[in-house]
NUGUKOL-221792 format. One record per residue (C-alpha): x, y, z. Coordinates in steps of 0.1 Angstrom, whole numbers, plus 2048, in hexadecimal, padded with zeros to 3 digits. Layout:
<recs>
<rec c1="X" c2="Y" c3="Z"/>
...
</recs>
This chain:
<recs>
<rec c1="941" c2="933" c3="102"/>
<rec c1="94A" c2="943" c3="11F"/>
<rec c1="96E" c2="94E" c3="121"/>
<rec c1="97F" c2="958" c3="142"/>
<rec c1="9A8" c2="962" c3="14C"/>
<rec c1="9B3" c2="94A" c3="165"/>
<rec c1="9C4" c2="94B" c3="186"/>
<rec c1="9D9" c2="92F" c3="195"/>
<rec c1="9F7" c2="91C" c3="1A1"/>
<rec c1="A17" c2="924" c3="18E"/>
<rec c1="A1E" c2="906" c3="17A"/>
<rec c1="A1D" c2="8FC" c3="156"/>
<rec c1="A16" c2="8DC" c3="14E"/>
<rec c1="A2E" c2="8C8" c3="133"/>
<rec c1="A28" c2="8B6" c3="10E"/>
<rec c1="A10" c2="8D3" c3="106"/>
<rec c1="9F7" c2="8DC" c3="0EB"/>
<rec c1="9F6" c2="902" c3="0E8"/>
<rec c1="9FD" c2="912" c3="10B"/>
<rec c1="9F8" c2="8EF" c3="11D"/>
<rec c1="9D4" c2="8F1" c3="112"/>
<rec c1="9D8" c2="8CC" c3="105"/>
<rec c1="9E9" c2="8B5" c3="118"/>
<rec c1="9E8" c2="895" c3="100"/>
<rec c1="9D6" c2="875" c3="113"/>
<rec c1="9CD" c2="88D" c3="133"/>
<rec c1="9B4" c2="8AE" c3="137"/>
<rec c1="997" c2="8A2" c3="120"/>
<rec c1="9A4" c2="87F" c3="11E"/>
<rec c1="99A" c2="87C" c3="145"/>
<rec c1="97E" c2="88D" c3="143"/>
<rec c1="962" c2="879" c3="156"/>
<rec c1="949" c2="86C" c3="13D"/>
<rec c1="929" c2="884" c3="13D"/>
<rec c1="90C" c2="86E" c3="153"/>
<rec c1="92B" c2="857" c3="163"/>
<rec c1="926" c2="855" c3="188"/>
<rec c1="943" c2="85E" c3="19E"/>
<rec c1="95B" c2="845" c3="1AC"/>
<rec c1="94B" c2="835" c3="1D1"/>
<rec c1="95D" c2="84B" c3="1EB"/>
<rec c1="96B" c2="828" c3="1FB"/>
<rec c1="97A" c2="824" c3="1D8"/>
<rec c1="9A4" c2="825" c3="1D6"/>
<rec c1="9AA" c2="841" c3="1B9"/>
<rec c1="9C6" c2="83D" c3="1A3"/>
<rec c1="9E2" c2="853" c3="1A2"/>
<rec c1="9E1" c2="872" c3="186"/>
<rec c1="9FD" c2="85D" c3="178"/>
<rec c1="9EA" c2="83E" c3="176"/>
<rec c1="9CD" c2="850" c3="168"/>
<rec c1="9E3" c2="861" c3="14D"/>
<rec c1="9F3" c2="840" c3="13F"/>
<rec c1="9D2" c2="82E" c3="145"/>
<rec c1="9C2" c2="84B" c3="12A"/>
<rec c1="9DC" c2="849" c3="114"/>
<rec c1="9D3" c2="826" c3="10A"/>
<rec c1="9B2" c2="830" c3="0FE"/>
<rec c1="9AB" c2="82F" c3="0D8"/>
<rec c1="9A1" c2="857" c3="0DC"/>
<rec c1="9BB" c2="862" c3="0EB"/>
<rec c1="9CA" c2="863" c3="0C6"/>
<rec c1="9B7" c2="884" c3="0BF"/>
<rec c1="9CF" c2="893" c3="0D8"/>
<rec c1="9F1" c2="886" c3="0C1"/>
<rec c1="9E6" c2="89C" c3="0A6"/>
<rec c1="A02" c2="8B4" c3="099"/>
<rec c1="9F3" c2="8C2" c3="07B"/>
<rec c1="9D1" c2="8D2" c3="07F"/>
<rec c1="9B9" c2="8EF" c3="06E"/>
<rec c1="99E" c2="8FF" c3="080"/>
<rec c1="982" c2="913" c3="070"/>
<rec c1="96F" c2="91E" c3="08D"/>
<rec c1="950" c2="934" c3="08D"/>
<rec c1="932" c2="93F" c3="0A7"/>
<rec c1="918" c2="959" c3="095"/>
<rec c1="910" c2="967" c3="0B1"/>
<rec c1="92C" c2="974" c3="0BF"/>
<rec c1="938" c2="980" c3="09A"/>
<rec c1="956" c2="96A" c3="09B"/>
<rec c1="966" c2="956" c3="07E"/>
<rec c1="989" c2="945" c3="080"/>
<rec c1="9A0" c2="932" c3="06C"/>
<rec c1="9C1" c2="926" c3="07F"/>
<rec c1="9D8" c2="90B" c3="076"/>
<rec c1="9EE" c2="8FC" c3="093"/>
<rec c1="A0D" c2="8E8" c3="093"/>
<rec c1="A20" c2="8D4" c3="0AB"/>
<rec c1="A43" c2="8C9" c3="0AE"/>
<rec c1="A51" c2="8AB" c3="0B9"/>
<rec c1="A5F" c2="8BD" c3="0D4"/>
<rec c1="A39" c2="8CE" c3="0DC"/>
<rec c1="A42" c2="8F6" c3="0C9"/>
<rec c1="A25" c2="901" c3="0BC"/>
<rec c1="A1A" c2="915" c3="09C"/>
<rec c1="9FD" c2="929" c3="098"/>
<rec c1="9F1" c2="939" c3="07F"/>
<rec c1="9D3" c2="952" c3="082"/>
<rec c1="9B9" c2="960" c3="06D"/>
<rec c1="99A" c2="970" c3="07F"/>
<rec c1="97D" c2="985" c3="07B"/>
<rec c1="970" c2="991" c3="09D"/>
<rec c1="958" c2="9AD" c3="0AC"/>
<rec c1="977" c2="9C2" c3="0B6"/>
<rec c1="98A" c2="9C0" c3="094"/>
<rec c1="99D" c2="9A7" c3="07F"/>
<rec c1="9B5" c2="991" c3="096"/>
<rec c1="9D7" c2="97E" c3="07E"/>
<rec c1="9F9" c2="975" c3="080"/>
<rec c1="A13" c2="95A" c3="089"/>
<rec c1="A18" c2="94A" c3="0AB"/>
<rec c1="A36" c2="937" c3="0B7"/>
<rec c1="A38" c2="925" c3="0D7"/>
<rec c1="A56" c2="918" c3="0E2"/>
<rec c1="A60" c2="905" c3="103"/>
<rec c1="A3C" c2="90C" c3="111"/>
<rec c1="A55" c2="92D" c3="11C"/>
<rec c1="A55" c2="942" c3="0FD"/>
<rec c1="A3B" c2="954" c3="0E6"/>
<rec c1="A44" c2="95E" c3="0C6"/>
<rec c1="A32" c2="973" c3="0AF"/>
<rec c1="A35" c2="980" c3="089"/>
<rec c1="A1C" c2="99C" c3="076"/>
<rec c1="A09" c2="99D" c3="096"/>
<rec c1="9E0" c2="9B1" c3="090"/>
<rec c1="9D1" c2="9AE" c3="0B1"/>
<rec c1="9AF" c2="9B8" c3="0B2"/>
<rec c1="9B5" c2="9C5" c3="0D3"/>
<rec c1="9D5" c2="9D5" c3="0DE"/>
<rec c1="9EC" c2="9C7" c3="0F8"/>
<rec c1="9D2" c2="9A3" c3="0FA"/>
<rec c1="9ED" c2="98C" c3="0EB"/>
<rec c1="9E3" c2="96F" c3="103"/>
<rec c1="9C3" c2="972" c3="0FC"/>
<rec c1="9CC" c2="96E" c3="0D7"/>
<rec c1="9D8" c2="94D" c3="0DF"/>
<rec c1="9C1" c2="940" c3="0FA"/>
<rec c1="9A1" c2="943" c3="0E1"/>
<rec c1="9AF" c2="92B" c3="0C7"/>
<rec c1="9C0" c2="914" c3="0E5"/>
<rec c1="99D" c2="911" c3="0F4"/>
<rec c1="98B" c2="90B" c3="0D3"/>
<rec c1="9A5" c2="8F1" c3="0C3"/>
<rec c1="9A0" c2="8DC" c3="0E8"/>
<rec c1="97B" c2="8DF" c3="0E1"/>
<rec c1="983" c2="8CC" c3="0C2"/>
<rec c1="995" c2="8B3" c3="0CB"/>
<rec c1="980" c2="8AA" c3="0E9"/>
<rec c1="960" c2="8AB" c3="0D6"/>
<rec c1="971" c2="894" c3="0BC"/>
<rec c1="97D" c2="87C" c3="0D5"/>
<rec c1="95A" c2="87D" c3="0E6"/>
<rec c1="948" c2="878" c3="0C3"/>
<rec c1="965" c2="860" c3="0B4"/>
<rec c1="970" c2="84A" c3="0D8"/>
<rec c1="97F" c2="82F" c3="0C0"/>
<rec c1="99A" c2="848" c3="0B2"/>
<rec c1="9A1" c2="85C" c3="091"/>
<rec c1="9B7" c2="837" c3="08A"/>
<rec c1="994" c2="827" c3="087"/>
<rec c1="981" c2="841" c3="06D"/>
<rec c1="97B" c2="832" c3="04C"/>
<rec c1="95D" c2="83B" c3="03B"/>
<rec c1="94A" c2="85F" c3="047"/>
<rec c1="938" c2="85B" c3="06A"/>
<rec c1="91F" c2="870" c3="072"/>
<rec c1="920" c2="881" c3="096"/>
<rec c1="903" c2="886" c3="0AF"/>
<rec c1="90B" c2="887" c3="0D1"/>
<rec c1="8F9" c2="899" c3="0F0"/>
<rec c1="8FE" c2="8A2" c3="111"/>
<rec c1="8E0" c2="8AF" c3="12A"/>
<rec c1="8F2" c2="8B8" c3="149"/>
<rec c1="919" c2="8BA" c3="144"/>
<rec c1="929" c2="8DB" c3="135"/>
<rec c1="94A" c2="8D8" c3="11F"/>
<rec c1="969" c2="8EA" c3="131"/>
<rec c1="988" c2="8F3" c3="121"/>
<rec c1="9A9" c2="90A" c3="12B"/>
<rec c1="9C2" c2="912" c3="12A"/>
<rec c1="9DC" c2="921" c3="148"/>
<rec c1="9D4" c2="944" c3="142"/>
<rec c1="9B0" c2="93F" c3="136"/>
<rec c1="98D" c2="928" c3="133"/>
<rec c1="96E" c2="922" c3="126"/>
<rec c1="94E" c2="911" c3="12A"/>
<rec c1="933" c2="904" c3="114"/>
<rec c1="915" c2="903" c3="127"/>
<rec c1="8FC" c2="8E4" c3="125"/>
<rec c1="8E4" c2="8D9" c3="116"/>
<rec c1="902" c2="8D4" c3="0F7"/>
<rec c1="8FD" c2="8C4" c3="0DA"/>
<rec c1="918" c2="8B6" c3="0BE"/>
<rec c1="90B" c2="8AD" c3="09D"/>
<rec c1="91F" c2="8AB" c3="080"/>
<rec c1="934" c2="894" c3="06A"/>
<rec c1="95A" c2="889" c3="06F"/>
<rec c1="96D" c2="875" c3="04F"/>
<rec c1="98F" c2="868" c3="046"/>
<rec c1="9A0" c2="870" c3="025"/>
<rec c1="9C5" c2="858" c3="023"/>
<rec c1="9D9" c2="86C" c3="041"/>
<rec c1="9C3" c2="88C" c3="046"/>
<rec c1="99F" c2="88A" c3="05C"/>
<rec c1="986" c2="8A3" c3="04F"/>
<rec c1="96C" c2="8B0" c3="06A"/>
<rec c1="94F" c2="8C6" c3="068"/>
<rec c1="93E" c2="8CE" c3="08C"/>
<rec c1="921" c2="8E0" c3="09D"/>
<rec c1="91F" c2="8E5" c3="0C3"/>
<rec c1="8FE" c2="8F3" c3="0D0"/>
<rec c1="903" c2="903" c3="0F4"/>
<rec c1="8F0" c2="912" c3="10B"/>
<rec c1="8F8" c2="934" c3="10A"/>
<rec c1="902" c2="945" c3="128"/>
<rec c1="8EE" c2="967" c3="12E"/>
<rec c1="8CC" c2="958" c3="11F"/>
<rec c1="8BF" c2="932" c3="12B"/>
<rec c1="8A9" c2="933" c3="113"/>
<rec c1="8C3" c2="93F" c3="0F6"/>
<rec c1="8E0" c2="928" c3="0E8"/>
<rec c1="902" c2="92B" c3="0D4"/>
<rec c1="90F" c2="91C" c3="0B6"/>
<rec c1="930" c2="90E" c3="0B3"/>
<rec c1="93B" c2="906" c3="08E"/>
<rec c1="95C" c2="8F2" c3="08F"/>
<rec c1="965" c2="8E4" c3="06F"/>
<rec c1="98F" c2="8D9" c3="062"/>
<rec c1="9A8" c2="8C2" c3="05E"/>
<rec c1="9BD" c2="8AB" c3="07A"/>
<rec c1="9DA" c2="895" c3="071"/>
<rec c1="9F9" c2="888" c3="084"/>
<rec c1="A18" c2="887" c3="06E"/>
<rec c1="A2F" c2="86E" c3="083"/>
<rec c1="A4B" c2="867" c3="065"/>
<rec c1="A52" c2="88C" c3="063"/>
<rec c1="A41" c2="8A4" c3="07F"/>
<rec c1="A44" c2="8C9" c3="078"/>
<rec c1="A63" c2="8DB" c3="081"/>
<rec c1="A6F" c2="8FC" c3="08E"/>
<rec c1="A90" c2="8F8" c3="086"/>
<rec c1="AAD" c2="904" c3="09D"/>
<rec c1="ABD" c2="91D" c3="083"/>
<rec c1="A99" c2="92F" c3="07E"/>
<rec c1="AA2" c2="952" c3="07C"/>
<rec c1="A90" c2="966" c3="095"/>
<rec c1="A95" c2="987" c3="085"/>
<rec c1="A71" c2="998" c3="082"/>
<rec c1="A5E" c2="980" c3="09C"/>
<rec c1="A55" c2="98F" c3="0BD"/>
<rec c1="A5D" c2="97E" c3="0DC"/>
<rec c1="A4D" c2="97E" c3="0FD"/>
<rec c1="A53" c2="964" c3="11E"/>
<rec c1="A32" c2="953" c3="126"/>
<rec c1="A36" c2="959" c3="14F"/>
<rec c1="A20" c2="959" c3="16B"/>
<rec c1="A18" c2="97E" c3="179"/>
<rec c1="A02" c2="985" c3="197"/>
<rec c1="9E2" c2="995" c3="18B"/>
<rec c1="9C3" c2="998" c3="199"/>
<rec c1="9A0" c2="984" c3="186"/>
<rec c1="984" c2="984" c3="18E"/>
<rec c1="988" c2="998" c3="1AF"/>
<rec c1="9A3" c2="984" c3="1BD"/>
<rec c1="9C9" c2="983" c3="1BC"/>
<rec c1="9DA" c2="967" c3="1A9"/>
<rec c1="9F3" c2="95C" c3="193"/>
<rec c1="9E7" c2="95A" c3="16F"/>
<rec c1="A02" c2="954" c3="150"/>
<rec c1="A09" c2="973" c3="137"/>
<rec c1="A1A" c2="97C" c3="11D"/>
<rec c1="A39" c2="995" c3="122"/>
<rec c1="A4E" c2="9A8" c3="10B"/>
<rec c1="A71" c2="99C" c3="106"/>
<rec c1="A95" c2="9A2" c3="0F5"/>
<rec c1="A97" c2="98C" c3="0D7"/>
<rec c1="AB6" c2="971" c3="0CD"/>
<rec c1="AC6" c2="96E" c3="0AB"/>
<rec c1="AB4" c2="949" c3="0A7"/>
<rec c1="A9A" c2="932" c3="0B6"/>
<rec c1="AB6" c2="919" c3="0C0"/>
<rec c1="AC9" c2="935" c3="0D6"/>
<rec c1="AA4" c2="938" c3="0E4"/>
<rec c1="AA5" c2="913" c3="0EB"/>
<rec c1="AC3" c2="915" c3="0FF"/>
<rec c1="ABB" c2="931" c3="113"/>
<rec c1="A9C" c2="920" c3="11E"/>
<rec c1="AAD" c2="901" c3="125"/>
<rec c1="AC1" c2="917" c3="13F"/>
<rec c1="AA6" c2="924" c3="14C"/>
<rec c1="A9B" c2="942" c3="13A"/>
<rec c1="A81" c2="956" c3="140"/>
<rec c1="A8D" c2="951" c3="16A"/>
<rec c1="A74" c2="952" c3="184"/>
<rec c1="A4C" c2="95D" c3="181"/>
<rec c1="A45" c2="97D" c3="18F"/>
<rec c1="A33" c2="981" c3="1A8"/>
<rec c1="A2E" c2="9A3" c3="1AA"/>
<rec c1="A08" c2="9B0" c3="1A7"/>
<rec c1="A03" c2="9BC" c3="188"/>
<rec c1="9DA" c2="9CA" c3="18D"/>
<rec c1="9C4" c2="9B9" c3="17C"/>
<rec c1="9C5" c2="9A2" c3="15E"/>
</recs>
């Protein structure tokens, strides 16, 4: 996979996955079907809205409600190996946990994320100084790989598993995009998924291989072992209580800075130092009035 920091317009879309990465029943969920002809150019498009509720509706858009999911990710040939585990409130905070092996050094800790405005961290080891976004773009893009590859290889929804399905699905001609606001990545075609998916009561087991094209060699390809665990706990979600001392964690704003990539000026989404409050409920209420205040716009060099 090829990942890239992104540049953009400032906004940050709501009812987020990690970082707005997954947008339950849109992103991946809209995604034209691979060999689907476009739309006659005499044709009346619907709205975004339209197309959003329209998506929702679909049996696989259920991979998206998942609020209790474990990722072991792997590809040999870039000498990575991950385990995360990611939770979701019913209010959309997020929990990560990390636990990688990479090239530059071991990569672990605890990841809040609170209000889409907030990052939170707790016995921090990045493998490389200062890149905190980056620690949490790479399992953001990875875990929306997942869950579009199992809605791709599973359309009829995790509600319909029973018995262990065997995946095999192909595509010749269209790559697999994912991102997030401050990142991206592509898997080039030809991709293939192979692979099995099962349910066991509440909990879906999966164990995945995506075969890419690999970027700096045609001829060469990459291996992309996802195997884990999805589930959507509806009767009792997790929680990040209000009275959840912040005493230890680490906070940072997640704001939009003006950096240059890839040669040009834009405004990408970062990660920057702040003071701490006594608990995550006086965090709530700051962001509900508006806390961190305004991106800035100020260049910055380059990302």
């Amino acid at each position: 996979m090829s990942i890239q920091a992104r540049r953009g317009a400032l906004r940050w879309p709501q009812a987020a996955w990690l970082l707005a990465a997954l947008i339950a029943c849109s992103g991946a969920a809209l995604a034209q079907a691979p060999g689907q002809a476009p739309p006659a150019a005499a044709a009346r498009l619907p709205s975004p809205a339209v197309d959003r509720e329209v998506a929702a509706r679909k049996p696989g858009a259920a991979w998206y409600r998942g609020n209790l999911i474990t990722l072991d990710a792997s590809e040999p040939k870039a000498g990575f190996k991950a385990r995360w585990s990611f939770e979701r409130t019913a209010g959309n905070d997020i929990r990560l946990v990390l636990d990688e092996q990479r090239k530059a050094g071991p990569q672990s800790g605890t990841v809040l994320i609170i209000g889409q405005k907030a990052l939170l961290t707790r016995d921090l080891v990045l493998a490389r100084q200062g890149a905190l976004m980056p620690a949490v773009d790479g399992p953001t893009l990875l875990l929306n790989l997942t869950l579009r590859l199992l809605e791709r290889a599973v359309p009829d929804g995790p509600q319909a598993l029973g018995r262990e399905r065997t995946i095999a699905v192909k595509d010749e001609q269209q790559p697999l995009s994912v991102e997030t606001p401050s990142a991206a990545g592509t898997f080039l075609p030809p991709w293939q998924l192979t692979g099995k998916v099962l349910r066991k009561g509440e909990v879906v087991e999966f164990d995945l291989l995506l075969v890419s094209r690999a970027r700096d060699d045609s001829k060469g390809t990459n291996n992309t072992a996802l195997r884990g665990t999805w589930r959507n706990e509806a009767k009792k979600p997790p929680e990040l209580p209000d009275d959840l001392s912040l005493q230890g964690w680490s906070l940072h704003a997640i704001a939009g800075v003006a950096k240059e990539v890839n040669r040009r000026q834009g405004i990408v989404y970062d990660a920057i130092p702040r003071q701490g409050f006594a608990t995550l409920g006086e965090l709530r209420k700051a962001i509900e009035l508006g806390w961190p205040g305004q991106p800035d716009t100020a260049y910055h060099g380059k990302k």
